[in-house]
TIROKE-59711 format. One line per 5 residues: number of its first residue (from 1); for each residue x negated, z, y negated of N, C-alpha, C. Coordinates in pm, whole numbers. Atoms other than C-alpha are relative to their C-alpha. Example, Ala and Ser with C-alpha at 12.3 -4.5 7.8 and 13.67 -1.06 7.14 Angstrom:
1> -89:0:119:-1230:780:450:-90:0:-120 ~ 82:-6:119:-1367:714:106:77:73:-109 .
This chain:
1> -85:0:119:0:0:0:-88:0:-124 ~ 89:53:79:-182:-129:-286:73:-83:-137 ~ -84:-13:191:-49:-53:-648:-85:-84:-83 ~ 148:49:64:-1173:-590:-2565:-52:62:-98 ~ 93:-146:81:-1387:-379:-2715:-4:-98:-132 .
6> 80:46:123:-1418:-518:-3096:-137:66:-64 ~ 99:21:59:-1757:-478:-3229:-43:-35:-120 ~ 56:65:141:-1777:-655:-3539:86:60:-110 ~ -56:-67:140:-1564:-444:-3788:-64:92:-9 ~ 104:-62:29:-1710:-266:-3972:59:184:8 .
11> -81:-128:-46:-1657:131:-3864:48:95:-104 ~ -80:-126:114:-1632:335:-4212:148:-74:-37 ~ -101:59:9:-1377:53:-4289:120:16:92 ~ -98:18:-83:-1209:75:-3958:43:161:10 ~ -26:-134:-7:-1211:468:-3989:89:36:-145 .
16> -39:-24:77:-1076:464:-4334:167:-41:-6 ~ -83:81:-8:-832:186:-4244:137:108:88 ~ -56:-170:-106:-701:502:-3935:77:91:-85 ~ -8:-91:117:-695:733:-4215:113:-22:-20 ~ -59:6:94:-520:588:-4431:195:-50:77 .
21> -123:46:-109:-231:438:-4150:92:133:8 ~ -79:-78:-34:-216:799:-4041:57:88:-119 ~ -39:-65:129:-176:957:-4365:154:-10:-57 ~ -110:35:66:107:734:-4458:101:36:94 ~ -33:-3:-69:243:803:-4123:107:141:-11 .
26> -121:-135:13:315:1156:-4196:33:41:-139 ~ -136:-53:97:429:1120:-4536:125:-71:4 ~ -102:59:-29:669:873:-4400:144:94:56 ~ -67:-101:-71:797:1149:-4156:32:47:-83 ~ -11:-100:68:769:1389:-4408:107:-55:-62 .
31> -89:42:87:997:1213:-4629:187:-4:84 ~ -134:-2:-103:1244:1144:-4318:64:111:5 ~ -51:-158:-35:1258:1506:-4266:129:71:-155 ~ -60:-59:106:1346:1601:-4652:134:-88:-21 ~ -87:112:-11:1592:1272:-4648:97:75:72 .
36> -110:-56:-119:1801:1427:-4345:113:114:-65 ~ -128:-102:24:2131:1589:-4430:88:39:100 ~ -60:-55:-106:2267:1790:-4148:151:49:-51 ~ -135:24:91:2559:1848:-4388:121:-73:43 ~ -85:78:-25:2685:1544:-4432:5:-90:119 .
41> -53:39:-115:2625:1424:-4077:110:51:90 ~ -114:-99:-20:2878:1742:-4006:113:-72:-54 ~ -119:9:67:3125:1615:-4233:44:-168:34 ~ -77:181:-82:3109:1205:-4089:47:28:130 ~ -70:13:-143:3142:1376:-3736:155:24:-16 .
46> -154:-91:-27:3445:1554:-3820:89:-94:-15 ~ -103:127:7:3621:1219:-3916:19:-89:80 ~ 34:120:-55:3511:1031:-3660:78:93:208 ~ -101:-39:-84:3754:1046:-3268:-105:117:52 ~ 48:-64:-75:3617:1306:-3002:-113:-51:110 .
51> 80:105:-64:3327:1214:-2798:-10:83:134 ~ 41:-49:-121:3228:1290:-2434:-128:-32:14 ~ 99:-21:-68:2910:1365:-2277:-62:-40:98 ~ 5:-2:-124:2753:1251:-1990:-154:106:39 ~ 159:-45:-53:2454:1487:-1757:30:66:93 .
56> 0:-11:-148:2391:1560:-1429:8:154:64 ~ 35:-133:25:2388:1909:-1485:129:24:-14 ~ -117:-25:11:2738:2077:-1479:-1:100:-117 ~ 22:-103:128:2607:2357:-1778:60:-104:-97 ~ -77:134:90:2742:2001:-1972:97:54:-79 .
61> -180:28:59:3108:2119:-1995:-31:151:-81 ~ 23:-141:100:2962:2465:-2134:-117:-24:-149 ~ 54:69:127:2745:2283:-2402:71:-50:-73 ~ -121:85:90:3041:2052:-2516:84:100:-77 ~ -110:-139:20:3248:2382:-2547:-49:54:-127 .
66> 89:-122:104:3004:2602:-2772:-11:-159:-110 ~ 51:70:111:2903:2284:-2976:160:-29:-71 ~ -108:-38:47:3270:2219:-3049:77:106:-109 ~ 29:-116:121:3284:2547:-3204:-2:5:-108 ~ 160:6:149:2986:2555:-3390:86:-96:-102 .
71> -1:39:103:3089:2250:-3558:132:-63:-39 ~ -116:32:3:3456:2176:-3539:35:-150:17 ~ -16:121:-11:3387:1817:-3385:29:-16:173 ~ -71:2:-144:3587:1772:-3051:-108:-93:110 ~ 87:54:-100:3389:1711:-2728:-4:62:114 .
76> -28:-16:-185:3396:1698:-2344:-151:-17:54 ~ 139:32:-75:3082:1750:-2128:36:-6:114 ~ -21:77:-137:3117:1566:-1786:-106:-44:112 ~ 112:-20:-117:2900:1615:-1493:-9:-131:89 ~ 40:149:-31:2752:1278:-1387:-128:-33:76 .
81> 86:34:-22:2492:1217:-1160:-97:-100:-69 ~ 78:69:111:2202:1003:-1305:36:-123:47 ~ -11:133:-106:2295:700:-1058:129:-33:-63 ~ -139:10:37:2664:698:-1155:-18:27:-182 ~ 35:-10:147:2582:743:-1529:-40:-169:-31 .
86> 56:114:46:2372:421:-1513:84:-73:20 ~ -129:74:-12:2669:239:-1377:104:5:-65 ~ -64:11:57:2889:337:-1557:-34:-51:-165 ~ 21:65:175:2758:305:-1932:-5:-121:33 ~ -7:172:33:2689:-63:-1831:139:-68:34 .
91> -103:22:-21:3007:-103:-1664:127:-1:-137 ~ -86:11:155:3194:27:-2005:-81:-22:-103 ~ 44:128:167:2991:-201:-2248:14:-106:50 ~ -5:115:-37:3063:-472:-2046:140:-36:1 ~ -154:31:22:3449:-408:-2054:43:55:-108 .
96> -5:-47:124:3391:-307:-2409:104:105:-19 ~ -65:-131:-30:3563:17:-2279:-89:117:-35 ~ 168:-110:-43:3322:271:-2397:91:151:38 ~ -18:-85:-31:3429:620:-2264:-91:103:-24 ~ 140:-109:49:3039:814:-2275:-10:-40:-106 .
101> 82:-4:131:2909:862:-2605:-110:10:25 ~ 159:-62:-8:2618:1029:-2493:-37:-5:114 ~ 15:-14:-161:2433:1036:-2194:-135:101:-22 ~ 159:-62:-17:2113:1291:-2116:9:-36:162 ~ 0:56:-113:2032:1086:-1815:-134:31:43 .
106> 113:-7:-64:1759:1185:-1591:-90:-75:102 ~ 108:99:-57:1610:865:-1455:-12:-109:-159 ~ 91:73:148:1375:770:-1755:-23:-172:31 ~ 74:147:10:1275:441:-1568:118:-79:11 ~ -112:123:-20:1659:283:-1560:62:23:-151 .
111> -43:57:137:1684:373:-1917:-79:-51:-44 ~ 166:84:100:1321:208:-2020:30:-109:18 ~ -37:146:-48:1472:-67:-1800:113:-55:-11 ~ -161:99:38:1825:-123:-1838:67:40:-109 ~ -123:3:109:2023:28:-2071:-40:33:-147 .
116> 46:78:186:1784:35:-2385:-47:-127:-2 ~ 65:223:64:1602:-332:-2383:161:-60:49 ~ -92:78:26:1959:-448:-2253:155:16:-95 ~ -93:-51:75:2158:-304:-2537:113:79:46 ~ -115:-52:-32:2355:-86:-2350:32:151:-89 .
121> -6:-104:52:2262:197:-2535:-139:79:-63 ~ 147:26:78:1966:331:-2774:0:163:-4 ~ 30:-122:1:1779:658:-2877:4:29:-140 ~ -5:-17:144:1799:826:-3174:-71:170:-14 ~ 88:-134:11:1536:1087:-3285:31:113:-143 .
126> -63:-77:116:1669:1371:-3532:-126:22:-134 ~ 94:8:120:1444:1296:-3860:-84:121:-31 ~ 44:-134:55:1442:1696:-3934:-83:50:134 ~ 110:-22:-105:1274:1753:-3604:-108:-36:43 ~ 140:89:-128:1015:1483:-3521:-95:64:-15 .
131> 121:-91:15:751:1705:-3648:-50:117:132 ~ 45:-88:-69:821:1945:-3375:-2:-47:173 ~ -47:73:-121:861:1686:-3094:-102:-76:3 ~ 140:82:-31:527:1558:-2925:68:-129:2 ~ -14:136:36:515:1191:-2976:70:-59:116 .
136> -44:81:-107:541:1108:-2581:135:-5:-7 ~ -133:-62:-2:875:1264:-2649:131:-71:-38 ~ -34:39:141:991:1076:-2908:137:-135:33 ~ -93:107:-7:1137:725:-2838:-41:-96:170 ~ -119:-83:-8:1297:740:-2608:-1:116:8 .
141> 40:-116:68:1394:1083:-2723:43:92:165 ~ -22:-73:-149:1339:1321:-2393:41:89:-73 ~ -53:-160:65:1563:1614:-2494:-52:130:112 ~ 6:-104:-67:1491:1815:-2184:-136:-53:118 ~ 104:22:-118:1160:1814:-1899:53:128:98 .
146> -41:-63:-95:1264:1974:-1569:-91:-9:104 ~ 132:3:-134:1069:2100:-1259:81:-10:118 ~ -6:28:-126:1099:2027:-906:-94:90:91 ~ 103:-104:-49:896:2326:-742:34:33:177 ~ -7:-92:-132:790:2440:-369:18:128:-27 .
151> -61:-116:49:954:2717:-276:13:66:140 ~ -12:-99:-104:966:3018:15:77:102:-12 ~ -104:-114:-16:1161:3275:154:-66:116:-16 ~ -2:-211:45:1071:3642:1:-20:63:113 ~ 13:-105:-150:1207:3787:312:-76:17:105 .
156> 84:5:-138:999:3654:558:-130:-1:-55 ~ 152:29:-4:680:3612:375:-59:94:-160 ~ 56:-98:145:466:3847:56:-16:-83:-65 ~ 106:85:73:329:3535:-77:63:-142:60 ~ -24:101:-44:387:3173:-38:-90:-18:96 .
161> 35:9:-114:301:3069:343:-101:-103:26 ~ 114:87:-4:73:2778:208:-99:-19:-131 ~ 25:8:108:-139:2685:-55:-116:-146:-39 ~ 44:153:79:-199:2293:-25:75:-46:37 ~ -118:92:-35:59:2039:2:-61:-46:108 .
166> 18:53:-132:-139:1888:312:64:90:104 ~ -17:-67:-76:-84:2170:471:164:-25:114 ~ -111:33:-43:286:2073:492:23:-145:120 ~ 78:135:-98:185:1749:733:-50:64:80 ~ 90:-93:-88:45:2001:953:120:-14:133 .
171> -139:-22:-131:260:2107:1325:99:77:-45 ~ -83:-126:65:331:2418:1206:98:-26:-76 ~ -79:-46:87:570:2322:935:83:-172:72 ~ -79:97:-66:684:2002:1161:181:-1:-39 ~ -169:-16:-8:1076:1970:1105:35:108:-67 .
176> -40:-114:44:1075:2273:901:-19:1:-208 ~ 34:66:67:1014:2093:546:149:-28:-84 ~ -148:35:107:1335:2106:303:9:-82:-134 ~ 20:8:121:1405:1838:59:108:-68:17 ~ -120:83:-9:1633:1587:-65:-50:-87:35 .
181> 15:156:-110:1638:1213:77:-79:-93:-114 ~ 37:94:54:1415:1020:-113:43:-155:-77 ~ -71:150:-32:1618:676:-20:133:61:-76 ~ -74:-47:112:1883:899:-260:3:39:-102 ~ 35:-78:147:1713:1048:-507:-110:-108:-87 .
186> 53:50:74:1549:825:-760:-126:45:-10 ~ 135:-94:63:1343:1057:-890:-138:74:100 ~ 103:-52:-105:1157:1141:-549:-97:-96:14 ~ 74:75:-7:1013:832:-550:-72:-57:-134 ~ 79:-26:175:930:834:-939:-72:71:28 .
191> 98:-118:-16:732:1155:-821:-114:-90:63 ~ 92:52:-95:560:937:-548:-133:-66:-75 ~ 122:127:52:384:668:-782:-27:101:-161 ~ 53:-23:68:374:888:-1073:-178:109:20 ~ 84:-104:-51:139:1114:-846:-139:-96:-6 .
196> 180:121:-2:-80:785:-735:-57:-43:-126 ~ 34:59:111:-58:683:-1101:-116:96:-91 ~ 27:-97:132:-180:1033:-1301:-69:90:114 ~ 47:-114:-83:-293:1235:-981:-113:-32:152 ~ 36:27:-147:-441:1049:-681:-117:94:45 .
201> 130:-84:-29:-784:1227:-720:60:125:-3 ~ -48:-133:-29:-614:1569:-689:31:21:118 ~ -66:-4:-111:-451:1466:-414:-86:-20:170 ~ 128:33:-109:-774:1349:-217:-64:132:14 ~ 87:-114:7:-954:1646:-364:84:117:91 .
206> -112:-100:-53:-651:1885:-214:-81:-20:154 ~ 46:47:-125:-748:1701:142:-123:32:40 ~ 141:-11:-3:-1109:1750:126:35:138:-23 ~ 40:-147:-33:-1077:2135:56:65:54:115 ~ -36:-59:-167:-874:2193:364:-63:-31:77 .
211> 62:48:-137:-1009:1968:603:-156:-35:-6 ~ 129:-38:-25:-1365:2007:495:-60:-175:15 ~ 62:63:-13:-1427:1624:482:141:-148:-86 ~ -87:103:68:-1295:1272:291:101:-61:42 ~ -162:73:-10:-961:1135:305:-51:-189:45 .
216> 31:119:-90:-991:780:499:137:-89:-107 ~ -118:61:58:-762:556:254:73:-140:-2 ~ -56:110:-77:-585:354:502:118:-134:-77 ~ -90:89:30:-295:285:286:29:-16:-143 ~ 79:7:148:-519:237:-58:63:115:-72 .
221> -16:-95:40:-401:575:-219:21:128:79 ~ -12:-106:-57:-454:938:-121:160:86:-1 ~ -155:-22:10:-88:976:-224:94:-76:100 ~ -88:104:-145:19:677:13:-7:135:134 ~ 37:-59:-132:-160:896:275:123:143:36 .
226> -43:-86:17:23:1209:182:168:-16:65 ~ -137:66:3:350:1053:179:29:-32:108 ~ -34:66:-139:318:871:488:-29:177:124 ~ -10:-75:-124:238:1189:682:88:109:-7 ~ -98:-104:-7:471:1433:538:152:-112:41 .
231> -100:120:-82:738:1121:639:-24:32:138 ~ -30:5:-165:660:1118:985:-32:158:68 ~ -18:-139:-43:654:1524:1013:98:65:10 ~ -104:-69:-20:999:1532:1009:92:86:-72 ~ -41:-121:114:1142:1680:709:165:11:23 .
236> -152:-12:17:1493:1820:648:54:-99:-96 ~ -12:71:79:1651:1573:458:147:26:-67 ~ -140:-6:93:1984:1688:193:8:-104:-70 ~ -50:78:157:2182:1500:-36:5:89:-102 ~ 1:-50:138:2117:1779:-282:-82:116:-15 .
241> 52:-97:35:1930:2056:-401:39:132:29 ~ -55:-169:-31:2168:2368:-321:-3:-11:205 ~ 37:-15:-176:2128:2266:107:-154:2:15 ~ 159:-56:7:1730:2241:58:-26:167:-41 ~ -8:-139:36:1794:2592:-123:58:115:158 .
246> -35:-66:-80:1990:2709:129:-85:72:177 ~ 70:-15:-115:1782:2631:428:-152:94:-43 ~ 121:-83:21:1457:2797:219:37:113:15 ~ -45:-169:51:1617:3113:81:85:49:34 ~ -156:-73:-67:1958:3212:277:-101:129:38 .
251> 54:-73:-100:1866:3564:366:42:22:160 ~ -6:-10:-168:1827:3692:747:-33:-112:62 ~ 10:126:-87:1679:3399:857:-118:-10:88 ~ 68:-35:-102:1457:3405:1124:-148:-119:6 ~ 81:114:1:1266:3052:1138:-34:-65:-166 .
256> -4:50:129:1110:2979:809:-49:-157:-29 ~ -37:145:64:1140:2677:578:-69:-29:-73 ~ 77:64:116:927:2559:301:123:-150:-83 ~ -138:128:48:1154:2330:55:-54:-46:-190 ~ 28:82:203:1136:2099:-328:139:15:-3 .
261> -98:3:26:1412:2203:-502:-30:-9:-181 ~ -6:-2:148:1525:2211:-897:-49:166:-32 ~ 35:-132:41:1364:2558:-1074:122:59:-3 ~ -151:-97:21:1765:2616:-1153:35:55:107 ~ -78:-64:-117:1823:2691:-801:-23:134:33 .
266> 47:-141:-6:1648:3020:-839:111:83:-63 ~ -91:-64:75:1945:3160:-1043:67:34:114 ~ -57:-37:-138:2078:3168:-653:-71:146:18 ~ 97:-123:-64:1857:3474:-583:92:96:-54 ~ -131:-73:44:2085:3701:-847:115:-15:61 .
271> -139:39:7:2391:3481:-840:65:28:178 ~ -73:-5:-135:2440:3480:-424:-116:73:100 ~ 77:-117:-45:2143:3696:-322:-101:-110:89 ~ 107:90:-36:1910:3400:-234:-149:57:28 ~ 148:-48:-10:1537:3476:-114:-99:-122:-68 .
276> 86:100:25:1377:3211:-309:-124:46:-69 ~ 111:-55:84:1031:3276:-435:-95:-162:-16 ~ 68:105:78:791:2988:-623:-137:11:31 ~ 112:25:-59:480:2894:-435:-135:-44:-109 ~ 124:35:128:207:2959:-752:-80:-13:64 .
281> 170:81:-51:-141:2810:-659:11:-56:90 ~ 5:123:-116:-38:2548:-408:-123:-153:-99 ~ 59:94:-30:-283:2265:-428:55:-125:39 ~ 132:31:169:-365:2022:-651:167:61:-50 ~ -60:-82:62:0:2136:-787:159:69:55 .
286> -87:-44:-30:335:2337:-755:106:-44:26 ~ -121:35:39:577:2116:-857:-2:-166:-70 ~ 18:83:54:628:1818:-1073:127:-12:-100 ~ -173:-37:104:873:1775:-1375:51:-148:-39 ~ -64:132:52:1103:1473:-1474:77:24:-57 .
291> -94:-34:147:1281:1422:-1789:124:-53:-25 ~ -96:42:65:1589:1391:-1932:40:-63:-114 ~ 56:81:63:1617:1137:-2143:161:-3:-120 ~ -64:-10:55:1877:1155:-2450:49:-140:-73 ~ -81:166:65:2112:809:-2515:134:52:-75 .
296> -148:3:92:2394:730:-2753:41:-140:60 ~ -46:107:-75:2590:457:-2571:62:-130:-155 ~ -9:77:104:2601:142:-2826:191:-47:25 ~ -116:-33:-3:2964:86:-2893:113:91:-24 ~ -55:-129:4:3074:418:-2938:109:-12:-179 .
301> -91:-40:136:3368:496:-3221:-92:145:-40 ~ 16:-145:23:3201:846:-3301:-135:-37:-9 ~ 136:-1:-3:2835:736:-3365:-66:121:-74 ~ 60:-89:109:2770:1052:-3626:29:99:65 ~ -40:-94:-59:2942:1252:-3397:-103:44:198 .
306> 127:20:-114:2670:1130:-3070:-109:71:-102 ~ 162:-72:62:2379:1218:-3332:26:137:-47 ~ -42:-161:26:2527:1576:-3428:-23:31:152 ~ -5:-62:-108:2542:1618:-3090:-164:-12:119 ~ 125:-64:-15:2204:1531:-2984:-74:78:-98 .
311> 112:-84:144:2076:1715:-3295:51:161:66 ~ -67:-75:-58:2296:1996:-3125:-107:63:131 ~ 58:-27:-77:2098:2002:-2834:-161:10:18 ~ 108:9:36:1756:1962:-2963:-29:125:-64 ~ 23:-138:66:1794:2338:-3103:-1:112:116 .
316> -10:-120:-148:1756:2652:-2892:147:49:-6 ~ -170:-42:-32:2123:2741:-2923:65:-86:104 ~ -100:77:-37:2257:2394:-2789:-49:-16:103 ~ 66:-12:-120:2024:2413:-2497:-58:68:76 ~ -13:-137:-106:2051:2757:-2386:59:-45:137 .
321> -60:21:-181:2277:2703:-2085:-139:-56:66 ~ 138:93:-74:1970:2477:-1941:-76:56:0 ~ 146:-64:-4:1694:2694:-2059:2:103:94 ~ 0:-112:-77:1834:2950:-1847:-55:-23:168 ~ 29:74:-82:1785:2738:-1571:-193:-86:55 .
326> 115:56:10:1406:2659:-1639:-19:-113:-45 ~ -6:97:-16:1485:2358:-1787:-53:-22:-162 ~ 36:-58:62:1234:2329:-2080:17:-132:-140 ~ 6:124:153:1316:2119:-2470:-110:-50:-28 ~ 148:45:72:1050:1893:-2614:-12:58:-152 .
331> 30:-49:148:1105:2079:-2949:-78:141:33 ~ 118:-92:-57:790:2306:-2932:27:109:-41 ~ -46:-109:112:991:2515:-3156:87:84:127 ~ -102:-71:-73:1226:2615:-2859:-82:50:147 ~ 97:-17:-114:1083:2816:-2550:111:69:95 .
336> -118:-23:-116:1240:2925:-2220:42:138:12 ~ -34:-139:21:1407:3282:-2204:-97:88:103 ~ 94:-69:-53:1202:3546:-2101:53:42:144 ~ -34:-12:-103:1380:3602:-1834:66:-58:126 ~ -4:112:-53:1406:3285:-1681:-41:25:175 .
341> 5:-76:-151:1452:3324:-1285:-123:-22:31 ~ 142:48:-78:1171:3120:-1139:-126:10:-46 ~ 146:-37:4:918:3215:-1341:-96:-148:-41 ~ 34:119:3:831:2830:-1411:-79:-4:-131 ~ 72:-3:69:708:2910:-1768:-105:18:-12 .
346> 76:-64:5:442:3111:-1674:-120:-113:36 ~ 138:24:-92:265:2852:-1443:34:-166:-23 ~ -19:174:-48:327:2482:-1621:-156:-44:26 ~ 131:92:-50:-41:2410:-1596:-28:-62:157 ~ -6:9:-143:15:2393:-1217:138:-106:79 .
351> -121:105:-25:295:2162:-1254:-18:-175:-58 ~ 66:162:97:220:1748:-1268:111:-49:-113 ~ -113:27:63:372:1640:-1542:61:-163:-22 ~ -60:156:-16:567:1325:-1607:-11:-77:-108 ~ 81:88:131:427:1059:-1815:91:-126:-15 .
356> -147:101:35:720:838:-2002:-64:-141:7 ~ 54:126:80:429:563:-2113:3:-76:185 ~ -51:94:-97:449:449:-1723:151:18:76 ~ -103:0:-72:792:503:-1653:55:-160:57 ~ -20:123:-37:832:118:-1646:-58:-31:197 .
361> 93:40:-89:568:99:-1365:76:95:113 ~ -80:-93:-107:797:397:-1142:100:-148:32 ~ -192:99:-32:1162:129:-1202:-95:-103:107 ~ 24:118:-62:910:-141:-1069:-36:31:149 ~ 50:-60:-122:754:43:-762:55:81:92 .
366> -127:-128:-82:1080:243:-650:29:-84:108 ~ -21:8:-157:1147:-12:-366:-98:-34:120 ~ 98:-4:-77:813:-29:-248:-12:126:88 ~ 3:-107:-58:782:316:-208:104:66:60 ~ -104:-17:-78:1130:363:-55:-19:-65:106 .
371> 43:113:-113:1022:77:209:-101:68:69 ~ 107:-29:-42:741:262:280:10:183:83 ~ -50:-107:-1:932:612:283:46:-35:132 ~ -87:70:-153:1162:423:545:-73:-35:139 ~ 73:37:-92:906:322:745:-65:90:106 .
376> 104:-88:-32:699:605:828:131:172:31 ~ -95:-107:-7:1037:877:814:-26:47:144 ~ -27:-48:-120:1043:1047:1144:75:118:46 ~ -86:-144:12:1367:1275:1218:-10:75:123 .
């Protein structure tokens, strides 16, 4: 599986030329920022019909609720997988039916690919914020980054039971391996190539400190390798995140599990007395995070009332419900509650993170690496 230097300007010129680009750059911003009237974007929503929501996340219909409130502009939040989201917004701009206003859709590479370059729907970055919103962040505007973390049962073990992802490819954890289905989840196979893309040497290096000698790279990436052997070891395979949970952390359980679930599923441990605990210092990392990506569906009657409402959620008020969940804002201004179940704040350095500038290169490589997923599966 097998994924001009200029010279002749002159450098105080070409350093001044930098300068002077970036200079203007942020009094451009700057100006955007003082420009912005949160006011009177309040007072166009309120005229403009009621809008709905779309995100994959059911905390949605408790965001729509509170923002409502707040600003006396009517709105529905509607729990939408990311798959059924993409179908639909194109489906209602194509029967110039629009229904979503908004979407926070969490497959970045089918909005890089379909529904912003084919006008289905665009980003819009809140002027008074960009300052506090890293650039990668920006356009398209990721409102939210989320983790995907290994995870063990408490009860049966002091400590997480491994501490390299090879390890999981091993006998020992044969058929005992909890996740969701790859060939369902988008985003498992976004993990795959963003790993070979931003991580492969971690992933070799991981191999080499267990087994004491170099990774053989049959199927041109140490991530192919990975992939292909936790495939044919038999994993549990859900359609969702709360049966991977279940099989890790149910207490009284006798035969333990190792499982990738969402950080939110730790709120199970309180909420239904879950044993889940968060496998810190696994090798090369813990977890991996993918973003949520914030659209206004083109078409929309309520366009002032979509940008109030991502401006809404770009604050730590409008994206509480989520934060509670580990689920962390790109506004640097907003941070996760201290008492956040899983503990995910503590340890992002140990988490790969997800890089928007190749999300193109995931949409293109998702049925390779599903083909390849398929191939090598072994139940």
């Amino acid at each position: 599986m097998h994924f001009r230097k200029n010279g002749t300007a002159d450098t105080k010129s070409r350093c001044l030329l930098w300068t002077t680009a970036f200079a203007g750059l942020l009094a451009g911003q700057a100006m955007a920022e003082d420009a912005f009237d949160l006011n009177a974007l309040v007072e166009a929503a309120k005229k403009e019909a009621p809008i709905t929501v779309y995100d994959s996340t059911g905390k949605i219909v408790e965001m729509a609720k509170a923002f409502s409130a707040k600003y006396g502009v009517a709105a529905e939040g509607s729990k939408v997988k990311a798959s059924a989201q993409l179908e639909m917004i194109i489906r209602e701009a194509r029967a110039n039916n629009i229904q979503g206003d908004v979407s926070i859709i969490s497959d970045a590479p089918a909005a890089m690919a379909q529904l912003i370059p084919q006008g289905f729907a665009e980003s819009w970055l809140p002027p008074d914020m960009a300052s506090k919103i890293p650039e990668q962040y920006q356009n398209p505007l990721t409102v939210v980054t989320s983790a995907n973390v290994w995870a063990y049962n408490t009860e049966l073990y002091d400590k997480c039971p491994v501490t390299n992802i090879w390890q999981l490819t091993g006998a020992e954890w044969k058929g005992k391996v909890a996740m969701q289905d790859p060939l369902g989840k988008a985003s498992y196979v976004d993990w795959f190539n963003q790993m070979a893309k931003h991580g492969d040497d971690k992933v070799a290096a991981a191999y080499k400190e267990l087994y004491g000698k170099d990774l053989e790279l049959d199927d041109g990436s140490a991530t192919a390798a990975w992939v292909k052997a936790l495939a044919a070891n038999a994993p549990l395979l859900t359609d969702a995140d709360a049966a991977a949970a279940d099989a890790v952390g149910a207490p009284g359980q006798s035969q333990p599990f190792m499982g990738l679930m969402s950080s939110a599923k730790f709120r199970d441990n309180a909420e239904k007395g879950m044993k889940l605990g968060l496998c810190t210092d696994l090798k090369p990392w813990l977890g991996w995070m993918y973003p949520g990506v914030g659209l206004i569906t083109k078409g929309t009657n309520s366009p002032n009332a979509a940008k109030l409402f991502i401006h809404y959620v770009m604050t730590e008020e409008g994206i509480a419900p989520q934060a509670v969940d580990g689920k962390m804002s790109t506004n640097t201004d907003v941070a996760l509650p201290a008492d956040e179940p899983s503990g995910i704040g503590k340890v992002l350095d140990q988490v790969l993170p997800y890089q928007m500038d190749t999300s193109l290169d995931d949409w293109d490589a998702r049925e390779t690496w599903q083909d390849f997923w398929r191939v090598n599966y072994q139940k």
